[in-house]
C-alpha positions in Angstrom: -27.1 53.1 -50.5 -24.1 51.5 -50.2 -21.3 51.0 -53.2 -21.7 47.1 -53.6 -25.8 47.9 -53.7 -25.1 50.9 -56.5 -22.9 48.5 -58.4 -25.5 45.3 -57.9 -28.2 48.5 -59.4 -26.0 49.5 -62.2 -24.7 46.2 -63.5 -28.7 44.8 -63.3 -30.8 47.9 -64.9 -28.1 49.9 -66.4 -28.8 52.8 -65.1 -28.6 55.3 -61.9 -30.1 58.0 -60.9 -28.3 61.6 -60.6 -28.5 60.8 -56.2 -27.0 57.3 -56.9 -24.7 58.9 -59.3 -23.1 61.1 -56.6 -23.3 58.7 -54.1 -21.2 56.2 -56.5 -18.7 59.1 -57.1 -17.3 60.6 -60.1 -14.4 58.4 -60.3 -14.3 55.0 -63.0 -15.6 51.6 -61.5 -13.7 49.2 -61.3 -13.8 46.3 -63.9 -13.1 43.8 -60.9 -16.0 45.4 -59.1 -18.3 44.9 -62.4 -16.8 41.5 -62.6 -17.9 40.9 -59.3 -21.2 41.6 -59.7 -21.9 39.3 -62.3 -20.7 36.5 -61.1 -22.6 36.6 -58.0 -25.5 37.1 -60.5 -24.6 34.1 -62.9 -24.3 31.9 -59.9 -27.1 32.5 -58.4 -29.8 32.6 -61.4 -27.7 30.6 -63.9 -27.7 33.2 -66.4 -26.7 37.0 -66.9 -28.2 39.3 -67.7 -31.9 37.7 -66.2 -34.0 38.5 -68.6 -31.2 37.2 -71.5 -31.8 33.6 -73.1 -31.3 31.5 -76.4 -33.6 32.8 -79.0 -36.7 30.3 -79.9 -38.8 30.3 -83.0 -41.5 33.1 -82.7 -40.4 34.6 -79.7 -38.6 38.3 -79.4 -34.8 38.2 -79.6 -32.6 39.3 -76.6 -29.6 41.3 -78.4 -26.4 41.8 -77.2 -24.1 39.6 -75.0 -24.9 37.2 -72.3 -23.4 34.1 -70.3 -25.2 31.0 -69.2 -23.6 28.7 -66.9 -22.9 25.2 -68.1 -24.5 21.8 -66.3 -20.7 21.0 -66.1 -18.4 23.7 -65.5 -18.1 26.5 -67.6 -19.9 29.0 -69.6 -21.4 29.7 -72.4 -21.2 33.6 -73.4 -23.7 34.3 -76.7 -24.1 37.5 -79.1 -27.8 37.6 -80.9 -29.1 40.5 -83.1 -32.5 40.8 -84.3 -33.3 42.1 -87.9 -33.5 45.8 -88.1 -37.5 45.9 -88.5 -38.0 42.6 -87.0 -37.1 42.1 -83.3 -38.5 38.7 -83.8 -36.5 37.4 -86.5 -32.7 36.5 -85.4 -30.0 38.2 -87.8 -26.7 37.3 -85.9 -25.9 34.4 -83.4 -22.4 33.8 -82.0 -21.2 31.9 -79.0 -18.4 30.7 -77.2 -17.4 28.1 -75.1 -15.1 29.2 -71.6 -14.3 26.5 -69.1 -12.9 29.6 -66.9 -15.8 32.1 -65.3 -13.7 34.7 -64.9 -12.3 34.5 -68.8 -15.9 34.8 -70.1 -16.9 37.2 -67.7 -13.8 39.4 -68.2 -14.5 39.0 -72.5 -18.7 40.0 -71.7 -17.5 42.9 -69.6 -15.1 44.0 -72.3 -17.5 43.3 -75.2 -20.8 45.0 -73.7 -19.6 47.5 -71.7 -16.7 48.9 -73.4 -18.0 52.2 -73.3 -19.1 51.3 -70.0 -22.0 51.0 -68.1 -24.7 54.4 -68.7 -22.2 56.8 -69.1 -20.0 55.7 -66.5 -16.5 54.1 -67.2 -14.8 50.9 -65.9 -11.8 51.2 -65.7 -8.9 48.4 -65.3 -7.6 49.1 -61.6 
């Protein structure tokens, strides 16, 4: 596989396998490569992660971050939670307003990944 299809993998399921591992490399990614990745994902499906979306009444909760493009310019980047013993029931909700991408992008990367991505780091260069 190549790098930019490793990086699409990782940054999509969160995970690689030990082949894909070695074929990344042991060295950090890099947080503009991560960046990268997401931002061809947000343009294209509107929303990062996919499957992420505002909670509704009765539905499950997504937790963690995501970012939703705005009609006009801009994104939206959100934090949910879901009661401990009820993934149905929102706990926390937060959200923030960026007229810059690559501002909330850079603040999602930083705030969901700063251990990084399964066991492997992202580093700054």
């Amino acid at each position: 596989m190549r790098r930019e299809d490793l990086l699409l993998k990782l940054v999509t399921t969160l995970h690689l396998s030990v082949p894909e591992r070695n074929a990344l490399g042991a060295a950090p990614i890099s947080v503009h490569e991560v960046a990268r990745v997401v931002k061809n994902q947000l343009e294209r499906n509107g929303v990062f992660p996919i499957a992420a979306k505002d909670w509704q009444l009765g539905e499950r909760v997504f937790e963690g971050f995501f970012l939703v493009k705005r009609p006009h310019r801009g994104v939206r980047l959100t934090y949910q939670r879901h009661q401990p013993i009820s993934p149905n029931v929102l706990a926390d909700h937060k959200s923030w307003e960026y007229a810059n991408v690559d501002g909330a992008i850079s603040r999602f990367i930083r705030s969901e990944w700063s251990n990084g991505i399964d066991g492997i780091a992202i580093s700054e260069t």
